[in-house]
C-alpha positions in Angstrom: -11.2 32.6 -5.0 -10.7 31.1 -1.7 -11.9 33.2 1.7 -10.4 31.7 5.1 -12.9 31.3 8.0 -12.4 32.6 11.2 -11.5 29.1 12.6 -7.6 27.9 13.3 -5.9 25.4 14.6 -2.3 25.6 16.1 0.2 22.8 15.7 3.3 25.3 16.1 1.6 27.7 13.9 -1.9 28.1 12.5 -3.6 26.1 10.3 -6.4 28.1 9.0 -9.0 26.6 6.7 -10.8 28.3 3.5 -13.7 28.5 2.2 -13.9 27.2 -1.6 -16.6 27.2 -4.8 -17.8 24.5 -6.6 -15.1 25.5 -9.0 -12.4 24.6 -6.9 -12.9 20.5 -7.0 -12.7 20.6 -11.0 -9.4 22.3 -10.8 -8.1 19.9 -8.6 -8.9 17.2 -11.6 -6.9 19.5 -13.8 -4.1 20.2 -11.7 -4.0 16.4 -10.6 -4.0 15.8 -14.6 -1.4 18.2 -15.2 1.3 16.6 -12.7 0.2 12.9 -14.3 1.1 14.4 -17.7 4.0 15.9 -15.9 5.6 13.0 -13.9 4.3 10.0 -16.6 6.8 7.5 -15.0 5.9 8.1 -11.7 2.8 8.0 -12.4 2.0 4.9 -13.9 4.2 3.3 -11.7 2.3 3.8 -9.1 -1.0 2.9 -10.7 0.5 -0.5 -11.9 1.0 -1.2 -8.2 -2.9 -0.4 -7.2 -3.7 -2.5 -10.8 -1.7 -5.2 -8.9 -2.4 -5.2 -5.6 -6.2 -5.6 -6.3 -5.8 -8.5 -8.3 -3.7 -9.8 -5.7 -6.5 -9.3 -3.5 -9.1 -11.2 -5.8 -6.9 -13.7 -6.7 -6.4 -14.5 -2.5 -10.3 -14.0 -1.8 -10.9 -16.4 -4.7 -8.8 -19.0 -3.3 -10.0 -18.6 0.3 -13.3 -18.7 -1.1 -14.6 -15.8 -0.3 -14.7 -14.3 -3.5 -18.6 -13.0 -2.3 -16.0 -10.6 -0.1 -14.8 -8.6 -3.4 -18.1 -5.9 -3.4 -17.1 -4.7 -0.2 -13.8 -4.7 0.2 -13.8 -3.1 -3.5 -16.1 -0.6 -2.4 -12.8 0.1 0.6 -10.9 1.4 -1.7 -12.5 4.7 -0.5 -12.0 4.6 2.5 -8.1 4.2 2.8 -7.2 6.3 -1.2 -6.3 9.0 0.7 -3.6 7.2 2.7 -2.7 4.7 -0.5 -1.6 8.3 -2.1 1.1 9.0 0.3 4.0 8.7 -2.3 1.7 10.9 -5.0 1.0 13.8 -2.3 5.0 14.0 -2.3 5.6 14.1 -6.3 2.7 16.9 -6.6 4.9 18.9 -3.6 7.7 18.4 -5.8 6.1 19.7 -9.1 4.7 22.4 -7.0 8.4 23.6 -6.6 9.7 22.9 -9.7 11.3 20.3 -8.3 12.1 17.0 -10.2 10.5 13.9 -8.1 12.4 10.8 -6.9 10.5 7.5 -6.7 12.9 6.6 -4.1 11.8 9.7 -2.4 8.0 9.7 -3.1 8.0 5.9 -1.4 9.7 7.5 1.4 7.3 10.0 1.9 5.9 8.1 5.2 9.2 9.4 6.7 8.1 13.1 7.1 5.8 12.2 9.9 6.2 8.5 10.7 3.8 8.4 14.1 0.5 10.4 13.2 0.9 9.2 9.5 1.0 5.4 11.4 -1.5 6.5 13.5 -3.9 8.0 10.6 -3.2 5.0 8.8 -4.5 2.9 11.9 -7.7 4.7 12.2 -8.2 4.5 8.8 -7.8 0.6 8.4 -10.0 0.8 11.6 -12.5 2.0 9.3 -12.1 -0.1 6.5 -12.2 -3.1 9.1 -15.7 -2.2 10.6 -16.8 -1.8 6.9 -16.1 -5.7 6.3 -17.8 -6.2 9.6 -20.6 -4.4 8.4 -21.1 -5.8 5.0 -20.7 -9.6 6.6 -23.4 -8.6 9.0 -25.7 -7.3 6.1 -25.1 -10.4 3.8 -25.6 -12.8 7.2 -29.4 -10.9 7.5 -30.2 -11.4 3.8 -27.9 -15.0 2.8 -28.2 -16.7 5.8 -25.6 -20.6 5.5 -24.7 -19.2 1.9 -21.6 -18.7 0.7 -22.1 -18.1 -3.0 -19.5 -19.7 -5.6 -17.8 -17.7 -7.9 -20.5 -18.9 -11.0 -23.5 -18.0 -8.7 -22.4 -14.7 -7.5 -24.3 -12.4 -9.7 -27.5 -14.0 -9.4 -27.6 -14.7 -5.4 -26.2 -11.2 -5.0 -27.6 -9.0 -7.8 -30.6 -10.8 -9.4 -31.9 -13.0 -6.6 -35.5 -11.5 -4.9 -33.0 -10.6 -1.4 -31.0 -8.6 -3.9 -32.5 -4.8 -3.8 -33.1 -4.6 0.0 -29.5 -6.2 0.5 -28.0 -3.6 -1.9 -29.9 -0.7 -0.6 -28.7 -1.9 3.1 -24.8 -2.1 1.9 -24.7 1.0 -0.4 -26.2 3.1 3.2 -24.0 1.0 5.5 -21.0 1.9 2.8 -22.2 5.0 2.5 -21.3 5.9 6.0 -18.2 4.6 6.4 -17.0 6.3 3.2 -18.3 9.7 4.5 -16.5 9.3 7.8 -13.4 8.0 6.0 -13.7 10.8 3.3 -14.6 13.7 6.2 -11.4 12.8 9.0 -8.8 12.4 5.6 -9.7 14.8 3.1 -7.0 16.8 4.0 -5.7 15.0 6.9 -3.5 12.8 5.8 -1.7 15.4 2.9 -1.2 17.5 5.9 0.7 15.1 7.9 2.9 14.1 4.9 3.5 18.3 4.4 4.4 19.1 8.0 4.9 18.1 11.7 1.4 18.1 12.5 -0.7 15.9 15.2 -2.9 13.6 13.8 -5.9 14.9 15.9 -5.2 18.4 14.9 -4.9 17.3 11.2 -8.5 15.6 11.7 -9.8 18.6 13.3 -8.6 20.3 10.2 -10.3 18.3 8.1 -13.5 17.8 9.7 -13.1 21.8 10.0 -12.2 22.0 6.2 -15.4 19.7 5.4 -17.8 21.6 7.6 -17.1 25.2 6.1 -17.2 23.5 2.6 -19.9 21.1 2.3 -21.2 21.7 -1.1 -17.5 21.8 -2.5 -16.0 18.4 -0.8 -19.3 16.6 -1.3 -18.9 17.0 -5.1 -15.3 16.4 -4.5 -16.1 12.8 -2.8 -18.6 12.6 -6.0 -15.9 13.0 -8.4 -13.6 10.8 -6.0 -16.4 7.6 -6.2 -16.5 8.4 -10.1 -12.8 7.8 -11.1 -12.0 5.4 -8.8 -15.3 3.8 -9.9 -14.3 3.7 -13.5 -11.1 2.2 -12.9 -13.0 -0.6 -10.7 -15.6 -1.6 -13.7 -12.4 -1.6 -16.2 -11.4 -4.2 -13.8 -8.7 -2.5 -12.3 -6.8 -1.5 -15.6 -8.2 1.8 -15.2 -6.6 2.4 -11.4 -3.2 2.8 -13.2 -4.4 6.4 -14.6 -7.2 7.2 -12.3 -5.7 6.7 -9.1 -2.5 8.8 -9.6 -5.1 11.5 -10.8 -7.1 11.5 -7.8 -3.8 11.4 -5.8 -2.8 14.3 -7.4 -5.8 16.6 -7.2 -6.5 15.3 -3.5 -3.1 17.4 -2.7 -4.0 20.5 -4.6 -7.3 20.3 -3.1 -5.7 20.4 0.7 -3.2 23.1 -0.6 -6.8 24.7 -1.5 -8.3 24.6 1.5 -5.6 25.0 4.0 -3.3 28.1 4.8 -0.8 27.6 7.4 1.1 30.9 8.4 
């Protein structure tokens, strides 16, 4: 059961936010799973492209050599999911409705709200951009004039005697750029793909929707870090099932937690 709190927000009508159990993020797996079984197409299409992208990204770090650069900007992956599931929020509307989803459409989806999604987007890959910063300052403190090779990464980063005050610094450092990501998107960027909404009253929203829920939405980002997680270590194969999922459940999950009247 869902109870709304007494806070609104108005972007030509009121957006008020619930209050959710520990129940709710669960469901959103299942309902995310249920429109993957029911859009299978779709679906994997869209998870062949993340499977593809990120070995695109490897394969250009690798050549640049700064292969050392994969950790971290793996690890941005949660930071900018939310706004990598644009197309998915608009196949789960569709199934919502009993309505049969385009692939034409679902790419279009950016269309519904072209300047706040842009500009959500933006502060997003702001985000992810300061986390790069971040994780090149923390390996500067610990690896000062190395640049490790690809055969040496795993011992100068993982089993070298820098390696558990350097991880501890970029898994708190991550940390907090994932929790800001995760707490201005949760249901931010969903919102602007369903309606005309600003962008700074769809991250009020959110940071409304995460306040009023905190136990809920920080088991949700748990459940978030452990698919996308799981299709990272199968390196990247498992992005082609996972990420539609968590696509998916992310847009039952705002239908959850907001009501607009």
């Amino acid at each position: 059961m869902t109870h709304t709190t007494p806070e609104a927000h108005h972007s030509g009508s009121a957006m008020a936010v619930n209050e959710v159990t520990l129940d709710h993020p669960w469901r959103w797996i299942e309902s995310g799973w249920a429109d993957f079984r029911r859009a299978p197409a779709i679906s994997l299409i869209y998870g062949l492209i993340f499977v593809l992208v990120s070995y695109l990204l490897v394969v250009w770090l690798y050549l640049s050599d700064r292969f050392f650069l994969v950790p971290p900007l793996t690890a941005g992956y949660f930071l900018v999911t939310p706004f990598l599931a644009l197309g998915l929020y608009d196949v789960s509307r569709r199934l919502e409705h009993d309505q049969m989803p385009d692939i034409r459409e679902s790419f279009g989806a950016w269309r519904a709200n072209p300047f706040n999604l842009f500009a959500m987007g933006l502060v997003l890959m702001l985000l992810l951009l300061f986390w790069m910063m971040a994780a090149n300052f923390v390996f500067a403190i610990f690896y000062t004039g190395i640049t490790p090779r690809l055969d040496e990464l795993i011992h100068v980063l993982i089993l070298s005697g820098e390696s558990p005050a350097f991880l501890a610094m970029g898994i708190i450092s991550g940390s907090f750029f994932a929790l800001a990501a995760f707490s201005i998107s949760v249901v931010a960027v969903p919102m602007l793909v369903d309606r005309k909404a600003d962008v700074m009253d769809a991250i009020s929203t959110s940071l409304t929707a995460v306040r009023t829920n905190i136990r809920p939405l920080m088991l949700w980002a748990s459940l978030i870090v452990m698919f996308v997680g799981l299709g990272l270590i199968t390196f990247f194969i498992g992005l082609a099932v996972f990420m539609p999922i968590v696509g998916y459940a992310s847009w039952h999950a705002y239908r959850d937690l907001v009501t607009i009247s």
